[in-house]
C-alpha positions in Angstrom: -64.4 68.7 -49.8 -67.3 66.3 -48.6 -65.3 63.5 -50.3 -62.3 64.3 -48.5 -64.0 64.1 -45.6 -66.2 61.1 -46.2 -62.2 59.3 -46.9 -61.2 60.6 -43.5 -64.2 59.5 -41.5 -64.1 55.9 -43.3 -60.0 55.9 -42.0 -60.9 56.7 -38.5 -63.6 54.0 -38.4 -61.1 51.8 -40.2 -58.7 52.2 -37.2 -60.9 51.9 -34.6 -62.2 48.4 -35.8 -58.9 47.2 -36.3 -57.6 48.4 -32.4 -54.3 50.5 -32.1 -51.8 49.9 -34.0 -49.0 47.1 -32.5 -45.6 49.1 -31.4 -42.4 48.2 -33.0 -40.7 44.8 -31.9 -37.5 46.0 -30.3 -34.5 45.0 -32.5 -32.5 42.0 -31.5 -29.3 44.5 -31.1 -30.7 46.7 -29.1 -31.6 44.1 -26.5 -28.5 42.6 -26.8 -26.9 46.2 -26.0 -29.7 46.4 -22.8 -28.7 42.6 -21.5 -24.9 43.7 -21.8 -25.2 47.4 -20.0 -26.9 44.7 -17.2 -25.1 44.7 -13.9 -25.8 41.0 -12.9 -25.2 39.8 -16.3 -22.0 41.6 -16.4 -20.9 39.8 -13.3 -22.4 36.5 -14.3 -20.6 36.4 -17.7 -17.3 37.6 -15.6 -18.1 34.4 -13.4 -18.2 31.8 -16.3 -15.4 33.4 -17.9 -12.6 32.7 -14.8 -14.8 29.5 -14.4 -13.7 28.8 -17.9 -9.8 30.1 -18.1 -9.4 28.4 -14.7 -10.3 24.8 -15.6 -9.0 25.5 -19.1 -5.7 26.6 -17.0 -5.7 23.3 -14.7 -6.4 21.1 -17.5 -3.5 22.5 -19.2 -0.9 22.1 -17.0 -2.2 18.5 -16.7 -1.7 17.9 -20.4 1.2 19.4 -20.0 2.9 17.5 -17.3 1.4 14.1 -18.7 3.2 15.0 -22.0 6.4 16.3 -20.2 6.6 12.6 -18.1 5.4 10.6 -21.5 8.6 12.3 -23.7 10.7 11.7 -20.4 10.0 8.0 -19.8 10.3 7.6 -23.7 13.9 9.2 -23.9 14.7 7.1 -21.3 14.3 4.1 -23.2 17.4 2.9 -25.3 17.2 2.8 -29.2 16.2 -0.9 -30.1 18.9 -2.4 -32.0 20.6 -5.8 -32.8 22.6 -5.5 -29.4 19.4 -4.5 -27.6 16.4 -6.1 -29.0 12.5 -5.8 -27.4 8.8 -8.1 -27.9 5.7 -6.3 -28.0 3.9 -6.5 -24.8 0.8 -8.0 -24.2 -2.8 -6.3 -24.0 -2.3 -6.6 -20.5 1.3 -5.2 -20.3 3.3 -8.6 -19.6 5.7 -9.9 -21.7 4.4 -11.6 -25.2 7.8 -14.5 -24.1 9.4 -15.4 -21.4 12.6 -15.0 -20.6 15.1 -17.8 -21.4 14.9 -20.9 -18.8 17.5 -22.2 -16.7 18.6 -25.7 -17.3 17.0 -26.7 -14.3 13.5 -25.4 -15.4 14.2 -27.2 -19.0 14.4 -30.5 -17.1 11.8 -29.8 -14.9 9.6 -29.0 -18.5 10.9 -32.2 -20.6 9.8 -34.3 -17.4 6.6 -32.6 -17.4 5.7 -32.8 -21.0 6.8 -36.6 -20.7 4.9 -37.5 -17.8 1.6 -35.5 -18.9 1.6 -38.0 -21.8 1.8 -40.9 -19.7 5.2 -41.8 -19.8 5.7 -41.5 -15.9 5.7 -44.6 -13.5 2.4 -44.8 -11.7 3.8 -46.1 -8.6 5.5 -42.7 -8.4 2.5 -40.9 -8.4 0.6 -44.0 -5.9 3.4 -43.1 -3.6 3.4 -39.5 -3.5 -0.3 -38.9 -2.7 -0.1 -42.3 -0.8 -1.2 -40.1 2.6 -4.4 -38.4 0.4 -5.4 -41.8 -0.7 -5.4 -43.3 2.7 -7.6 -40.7 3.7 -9.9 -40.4 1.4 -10.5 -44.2 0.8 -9.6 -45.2 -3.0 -13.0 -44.7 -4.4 -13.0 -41.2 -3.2 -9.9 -40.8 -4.2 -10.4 -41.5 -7.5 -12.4 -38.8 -8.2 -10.4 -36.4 -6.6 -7.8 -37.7 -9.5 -10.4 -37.1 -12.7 -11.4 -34.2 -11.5 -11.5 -30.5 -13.4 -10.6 -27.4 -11.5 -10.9 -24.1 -12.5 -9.1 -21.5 -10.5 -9.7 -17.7 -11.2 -7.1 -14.9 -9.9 -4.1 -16.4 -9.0 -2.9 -14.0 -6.2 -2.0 -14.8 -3.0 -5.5 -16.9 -1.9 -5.7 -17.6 -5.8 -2.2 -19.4 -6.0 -2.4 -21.7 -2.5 -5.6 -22.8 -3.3 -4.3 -24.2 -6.5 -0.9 -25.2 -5.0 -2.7 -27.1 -2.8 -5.4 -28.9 -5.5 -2.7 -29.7 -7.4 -0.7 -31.7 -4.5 -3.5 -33.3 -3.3 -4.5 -35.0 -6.5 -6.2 -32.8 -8.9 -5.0 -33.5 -12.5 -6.7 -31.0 -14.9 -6.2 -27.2 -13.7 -7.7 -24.3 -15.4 -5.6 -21.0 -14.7 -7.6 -17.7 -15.9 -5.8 -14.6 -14.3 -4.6 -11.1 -16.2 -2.1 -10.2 -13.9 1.8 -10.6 -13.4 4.0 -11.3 -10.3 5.6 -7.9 -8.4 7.9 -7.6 -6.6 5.6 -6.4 -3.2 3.8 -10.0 -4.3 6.5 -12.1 -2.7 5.1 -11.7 0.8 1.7 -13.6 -0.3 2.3 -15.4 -3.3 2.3 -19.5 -2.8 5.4 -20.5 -5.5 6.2 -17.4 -7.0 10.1 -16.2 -6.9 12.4 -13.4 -7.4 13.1 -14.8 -11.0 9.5 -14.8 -11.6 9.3 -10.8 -11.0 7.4 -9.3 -14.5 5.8 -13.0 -15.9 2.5 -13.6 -15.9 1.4 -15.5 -12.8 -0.4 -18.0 -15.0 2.8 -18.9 -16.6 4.6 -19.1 -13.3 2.1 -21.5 -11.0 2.8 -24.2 -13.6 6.0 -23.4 -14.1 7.1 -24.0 -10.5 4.5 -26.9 -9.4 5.7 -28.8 -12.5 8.5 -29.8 -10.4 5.9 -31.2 -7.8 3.6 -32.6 -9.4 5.1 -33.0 -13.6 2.0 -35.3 -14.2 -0.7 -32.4 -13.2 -1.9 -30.8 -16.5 -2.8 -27.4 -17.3 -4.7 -24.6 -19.4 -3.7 -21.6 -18.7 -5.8 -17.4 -19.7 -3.6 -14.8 -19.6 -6.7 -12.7 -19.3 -9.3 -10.9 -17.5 -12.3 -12.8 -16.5 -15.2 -11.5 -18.1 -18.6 -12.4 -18.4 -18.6 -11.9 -22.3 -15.5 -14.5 -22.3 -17.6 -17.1 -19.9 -18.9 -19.9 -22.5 -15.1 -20.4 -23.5 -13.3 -19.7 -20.1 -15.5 -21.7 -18.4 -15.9 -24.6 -20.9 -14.6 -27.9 -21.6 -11.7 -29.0 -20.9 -9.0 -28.4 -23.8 -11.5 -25.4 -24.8 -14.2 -27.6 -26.3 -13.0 -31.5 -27.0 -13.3 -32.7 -23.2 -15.6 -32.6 -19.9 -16.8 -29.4 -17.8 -15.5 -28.0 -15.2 -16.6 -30.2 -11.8 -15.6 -26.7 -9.9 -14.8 -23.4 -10.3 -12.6 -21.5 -8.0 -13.4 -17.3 -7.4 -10.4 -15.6 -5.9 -11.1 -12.4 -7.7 -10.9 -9.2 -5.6 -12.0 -7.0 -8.0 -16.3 -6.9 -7.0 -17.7 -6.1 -11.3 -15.5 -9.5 -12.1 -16.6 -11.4 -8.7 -20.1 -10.6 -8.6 -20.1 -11.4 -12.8 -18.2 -14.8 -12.3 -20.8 -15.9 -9.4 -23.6 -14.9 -11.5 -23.1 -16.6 -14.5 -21.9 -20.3 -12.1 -25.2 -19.5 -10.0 -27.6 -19.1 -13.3 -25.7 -21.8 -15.6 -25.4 -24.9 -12.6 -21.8 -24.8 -12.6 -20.7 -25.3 -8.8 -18.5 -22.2 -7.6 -16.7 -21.4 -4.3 -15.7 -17.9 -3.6 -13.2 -16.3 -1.5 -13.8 -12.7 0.3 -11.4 -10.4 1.4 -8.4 -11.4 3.4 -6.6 -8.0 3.3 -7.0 -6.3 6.8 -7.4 -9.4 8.7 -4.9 -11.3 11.4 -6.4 -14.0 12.8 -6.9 -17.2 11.4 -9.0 -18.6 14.3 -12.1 -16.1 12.5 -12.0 -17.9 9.1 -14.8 -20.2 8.2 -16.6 -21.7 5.5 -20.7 -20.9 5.2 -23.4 -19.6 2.7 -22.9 -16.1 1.5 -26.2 -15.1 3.7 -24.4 -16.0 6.9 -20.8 -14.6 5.7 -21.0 -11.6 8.7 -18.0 -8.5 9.2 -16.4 -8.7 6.0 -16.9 -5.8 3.7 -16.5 -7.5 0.3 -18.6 -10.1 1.0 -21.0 -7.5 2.5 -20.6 -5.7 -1.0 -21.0 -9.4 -3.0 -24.1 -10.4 -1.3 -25.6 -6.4 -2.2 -24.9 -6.9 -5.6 -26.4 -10.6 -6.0 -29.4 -10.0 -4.5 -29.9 -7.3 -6.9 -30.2 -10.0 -9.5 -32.1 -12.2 -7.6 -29.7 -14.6 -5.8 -29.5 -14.3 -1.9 -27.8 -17.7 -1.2 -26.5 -21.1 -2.3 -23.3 -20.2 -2.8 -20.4 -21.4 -0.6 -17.6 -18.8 0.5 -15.1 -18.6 2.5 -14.4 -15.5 4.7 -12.8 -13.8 8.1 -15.5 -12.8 10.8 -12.4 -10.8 12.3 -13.7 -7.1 13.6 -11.6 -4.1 12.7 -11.0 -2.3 15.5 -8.6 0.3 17.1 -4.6 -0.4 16.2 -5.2 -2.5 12.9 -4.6 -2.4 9.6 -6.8 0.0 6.9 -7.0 0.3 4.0 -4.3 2.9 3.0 -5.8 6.3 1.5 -4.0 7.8 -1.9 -1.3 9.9 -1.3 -2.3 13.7 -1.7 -0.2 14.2 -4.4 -2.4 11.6 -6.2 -5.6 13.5 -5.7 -3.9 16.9 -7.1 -2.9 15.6 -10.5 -6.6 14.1 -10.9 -7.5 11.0 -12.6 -6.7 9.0 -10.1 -9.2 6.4 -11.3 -6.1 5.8 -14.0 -3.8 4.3 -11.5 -5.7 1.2 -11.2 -4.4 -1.6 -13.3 -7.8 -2.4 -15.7 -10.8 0.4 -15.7 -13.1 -0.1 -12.6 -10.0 -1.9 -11.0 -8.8 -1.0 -7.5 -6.4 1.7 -7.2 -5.6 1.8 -3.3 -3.3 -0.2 -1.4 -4.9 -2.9 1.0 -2.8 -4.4 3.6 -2.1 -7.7 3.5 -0.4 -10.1 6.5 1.2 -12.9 4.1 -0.2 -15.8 6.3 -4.0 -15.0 5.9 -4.3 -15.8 2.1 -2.5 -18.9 2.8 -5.0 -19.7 5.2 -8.4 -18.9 3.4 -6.6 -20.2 -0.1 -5.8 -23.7 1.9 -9.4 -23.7 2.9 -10.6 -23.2 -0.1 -8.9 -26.0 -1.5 -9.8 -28.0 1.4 -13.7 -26.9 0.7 -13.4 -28.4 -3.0 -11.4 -31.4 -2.2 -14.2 -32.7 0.1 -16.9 -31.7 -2.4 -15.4 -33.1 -5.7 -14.7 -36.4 -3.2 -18.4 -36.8 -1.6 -16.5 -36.6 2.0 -18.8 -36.5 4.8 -18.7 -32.4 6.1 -21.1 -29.5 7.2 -21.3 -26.9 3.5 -22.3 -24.2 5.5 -26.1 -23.5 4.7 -27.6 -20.4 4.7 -28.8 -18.9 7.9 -32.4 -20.1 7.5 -34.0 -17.0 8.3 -36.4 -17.1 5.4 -39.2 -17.5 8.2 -38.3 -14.9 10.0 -38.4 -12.7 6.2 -42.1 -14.4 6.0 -43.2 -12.8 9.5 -40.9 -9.7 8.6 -43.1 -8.7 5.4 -46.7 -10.0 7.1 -46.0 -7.5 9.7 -45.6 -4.8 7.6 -48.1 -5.9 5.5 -50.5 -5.3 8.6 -49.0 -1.8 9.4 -49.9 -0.4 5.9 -53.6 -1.6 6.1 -53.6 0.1 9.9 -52.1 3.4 8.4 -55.0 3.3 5.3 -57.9 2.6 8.0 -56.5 5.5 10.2 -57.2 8.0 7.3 -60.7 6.3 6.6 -59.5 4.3 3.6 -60.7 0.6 3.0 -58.3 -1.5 3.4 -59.9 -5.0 2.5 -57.4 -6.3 -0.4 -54.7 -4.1 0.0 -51.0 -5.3 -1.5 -47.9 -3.6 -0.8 -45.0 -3.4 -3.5 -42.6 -5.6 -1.1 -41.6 -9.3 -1.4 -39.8 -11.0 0.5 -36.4 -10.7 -1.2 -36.6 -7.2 -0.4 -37.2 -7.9 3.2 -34.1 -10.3 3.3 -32.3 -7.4 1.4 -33.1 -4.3 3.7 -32.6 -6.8 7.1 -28.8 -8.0 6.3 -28.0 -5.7 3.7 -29.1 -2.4 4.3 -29.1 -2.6 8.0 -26.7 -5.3 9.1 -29.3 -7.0 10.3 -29.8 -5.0 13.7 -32.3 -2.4 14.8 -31.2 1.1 14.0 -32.2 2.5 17.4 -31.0 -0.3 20.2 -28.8 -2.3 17.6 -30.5 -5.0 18.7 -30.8 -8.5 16.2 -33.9 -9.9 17.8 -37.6 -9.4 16.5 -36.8 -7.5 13.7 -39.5 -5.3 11.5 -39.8 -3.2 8.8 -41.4 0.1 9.9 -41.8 3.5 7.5 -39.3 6.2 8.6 -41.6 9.3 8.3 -45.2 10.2 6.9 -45.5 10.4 3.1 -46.4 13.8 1.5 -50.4 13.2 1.0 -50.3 10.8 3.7 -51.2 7.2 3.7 -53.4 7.1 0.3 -54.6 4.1 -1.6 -54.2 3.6 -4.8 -56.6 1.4 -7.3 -55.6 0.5 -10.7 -58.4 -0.3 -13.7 -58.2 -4.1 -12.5 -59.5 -2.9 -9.1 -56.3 -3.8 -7.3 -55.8 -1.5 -4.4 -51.8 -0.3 -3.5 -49.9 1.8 -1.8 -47.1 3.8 -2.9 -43.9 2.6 -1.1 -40.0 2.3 -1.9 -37.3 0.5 0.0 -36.0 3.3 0.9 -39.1 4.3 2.7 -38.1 1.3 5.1 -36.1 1.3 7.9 -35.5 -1.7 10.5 -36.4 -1.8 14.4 -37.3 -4.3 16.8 -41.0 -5.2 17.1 -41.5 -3.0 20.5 -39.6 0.4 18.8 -41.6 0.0 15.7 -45.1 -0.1 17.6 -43.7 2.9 19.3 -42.8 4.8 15.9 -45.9 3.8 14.6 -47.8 5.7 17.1 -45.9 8.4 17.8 -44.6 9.2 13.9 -47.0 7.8 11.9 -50.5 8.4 13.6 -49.7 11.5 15.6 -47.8 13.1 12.8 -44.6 13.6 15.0 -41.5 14.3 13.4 -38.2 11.6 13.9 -36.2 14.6 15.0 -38.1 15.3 17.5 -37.6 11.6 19.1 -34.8 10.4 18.1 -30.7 11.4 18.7 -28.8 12.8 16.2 -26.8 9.6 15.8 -30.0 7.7 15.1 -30.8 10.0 12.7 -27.2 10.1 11.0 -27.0 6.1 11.3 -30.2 6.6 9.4 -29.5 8.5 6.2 -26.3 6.5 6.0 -28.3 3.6 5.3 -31.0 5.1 3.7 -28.5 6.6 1.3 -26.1 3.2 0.8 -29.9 1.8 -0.2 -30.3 4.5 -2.9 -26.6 3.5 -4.4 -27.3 -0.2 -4.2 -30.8 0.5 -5.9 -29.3 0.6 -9.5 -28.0 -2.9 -9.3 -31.9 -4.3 -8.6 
């Protein structure tokens, strides 16, 4: 008995030193039964569920429709036979050979192909430019006649500009464009005809200047320029046995391709002029030629000019563009129809991925215009003829004042809270000055719109306040993004300054709400721009 006791004594001490004993883990199922008795789950799974059959639903009927329109276009299409034979197309849809030439186009050819091996009479040619050579003086004009063009995108500006290199004197023409005449092309195109509905334009410039010029000689890309391609679409003449390219013509309106095509000229010394937008514009009194940093109210080069600062080049290259204002009564650029939007993927009505899909508006004459200044640009280059390029607006002084400026307001703001300032470096050059003035803000104040006595001015108070920051090396900074930035004249930033940034006072309480709108807009276009840097 007293061992039975001495046993049951030792047990209890046993369990005391060791605690309680742990409860049973609650088994998996059962929790899975509490979670699915659960009110708000039951609602939540209900939620994804129609979340779920819907889109599976919409997506259906997508497939469905695509699939439906695929076999329907397909049945339309008569069984290949001997009577009704086909070609494969080409990776851009155009047709791998043309159709068969009339016996005026053979001629035309055979005196082409005769005359670009020399047998053509000189005096011919002397004659037929005899107006250009008097201009230009013969030594000028020589050049203009060795010269090596290279003309990308042969559209409306595309195909003037080279008409009109090629009748002035030009003999070696590179053509690089993807794309084939349509039928809504006519109004635009420089040589382009019904018959040439369907071919690819590179096929048809030749085709139909050879009866202008037969001595003019050609290489022709049925492609899209890209930046992969360059070394060969860009390079010597006869793709490797002759000279480079004294020019390169941009008449691209697609921006990836444009802004690609600039960058590689800029960075690889080959001279490039470009051509901005001429859809939306009417009068031909607003075109001029100048440095992209001056080209003003034209949003592709507005976009062009984002997109090459972001890799570092603000200037130096020579376009051509409208300073024509929209405005109340003219042409837009046309929205998708609706039912467009409701069968989704509209990014799959462009022609190429990343390609645009809306219609822009185009009045026939303006691409004539910018393409024959274009051309006009190059001749006068390629000859050394005496004219003004167009430099850039030479505000690179004003950038210098722009960033000293705000180099003293950040050492103000650090003394206000008691910091040292002595040595102080902000995280702004003065690239990103010249890219938040003209880019970002158009180059005007965003209170008074004013473009005079600029500066760059923080928008609001950063959480924590103005703190600086010293690294191991003992370099003191201050955290601060572009988008932190905003532009003002000189007296409206002293006034922010004071008001905002010392007495802590909040921009909605000074500002109107279409200051405030006009500034998130910006601040926000800054943000998308930012990936590009």
């Amino acid at each position: 008995m007293d061992e039975q006791e001495n046993v049951k004594s030792q047990t209890e001490h046993l369990r005391i030193a060791r605690g309680p004993e742990p409860k049973p883990r609650e088994a998996m199922t059962s929790w899975f039964e509490r979670q699915a008795s659960s009110h708000h789950v039951q609602l939540a799974a209900a939620a994804i569920l129609s979340g779920v059959t819907v889109a599976g639903l919409i997506y259906g009927t997508q497939a469905i429709r695509r699939k439906e329109a695929v076999q329907e276009l397909k049945a339309s299409i008569p069984e290949l036979n001997e009577t009704h034979h086909a070609d494969m197309l080409t990776d851009f849809g155009a047709a791998s050979r043309l159709p068969n030439a009339s016996r005026e186009d053979e001629r035309v050819s055979a005196l082409a192909r005769r005359a670009q091996q020399g047998d053509y009479d000189k005096e011919l040619i002397t004659e037929q430019l005899t107006r250009t050579a008097s201009f230009l003086g013969s030594d000028r004009f020589a050049l203009l006649c060795d010269s090596f063009v290279i003309v990308v995108g042969l559209g409306g500006v595309g195909s003037h500009c080279t008409s009109a290199l090629a009748r002035s004197g030009v003999s070696k023409i590179r053509l690089i464009d993807f794309d084939q005449v349509t039928l809504s092309s006519l109004n635009r195109h420089a040589v382009a005809t019904l018959a040439d509905v369907g071919t690819p334009k590179v096929e048809c410039v030749p085709k139909r200047l050879q009866a202008v010029v037969p001595w003019v000689q050609w290489e022709c890309f049925n492609e899209v320029w890209k930046q992969e391609q360059a070394e060969r679409l860009l390079g010597t003449w006869c793709t490797g046995k002759g000279r480079n390219p004294d020019y390169v013509v941009d008449a691209i309106d697609n921006i990836d391709s444009k802004v690609a095509l600039l960058e590689y000229c800029h960075k690889h010394g080959i001279k490039v002029v470009s051509s901005m937008g001429a859809g939306c514009k009417s009068d031909p009194t607003r075109v001029f030629v100048g440095d992209i940093s001056a080209s003003v109210e034209d949003p592709l080069s507005r976009v062009t000019r984002r997109r090459l600062r972001a890799v570092g080049i603000s200037e130096a290259i020579p376009v051509v563009y409208s300073t024509e204002k929209p405005g109340p009564g003219k042409a837009q650029l046309l929205p998708l129809p609706e039912e467009e939007f409701l069968k989704g993927q509209t990014n799959e009505l462009s022609v190429l991925p990343d390609f645009r899909a809306r219609i822009l508006p185009v009045l026939g004459t303006m691409p004539a215009v910018i393409g024959y200044t274009v051309a006009n640009f190059v001749i006068l280059e390629l000859t050394g003829y005496p004219h003004e390029s167009g430099a850039g607006k030479g505000r690179e002084k004003m950038y210098d004042n722009i960033l000293a400026n705000l180099q003293g307001l950040e050492e103000r703001l650090a003394r206000h809270e008691g910091a040292d300032s002595l040595g102080l470096k902000i995280p702004v050059t003065k690239d990103d000055v010249g890219y938040l003035v003209e880019e970002v803000y158009r180059g005007k104040s965003v209170v008074s719109k004013l473009p005079t006595r600029l500066a760059l001015v923080r928008w609001k108070v950063p959480e924590g306040g103005f703190k600086i920051e010293e690294s191991r090396e003992g370099q003191k900074s201050v955290r601060l993004s572009l988008d932190d930035l905003v532009c003002m004249t000189k007296d409206e930033a002293a006034a922010h300054e004071k008001e905002v940034l010392k007495r802590g006072r909040r921009p909605e309480e000074i500002y109107s709400i279409d200051v405030l709108q006009l500034v998130e807009r910006r601040r926000r276009e800054e943000r998308h721009y930012h990936q590009y840097r």
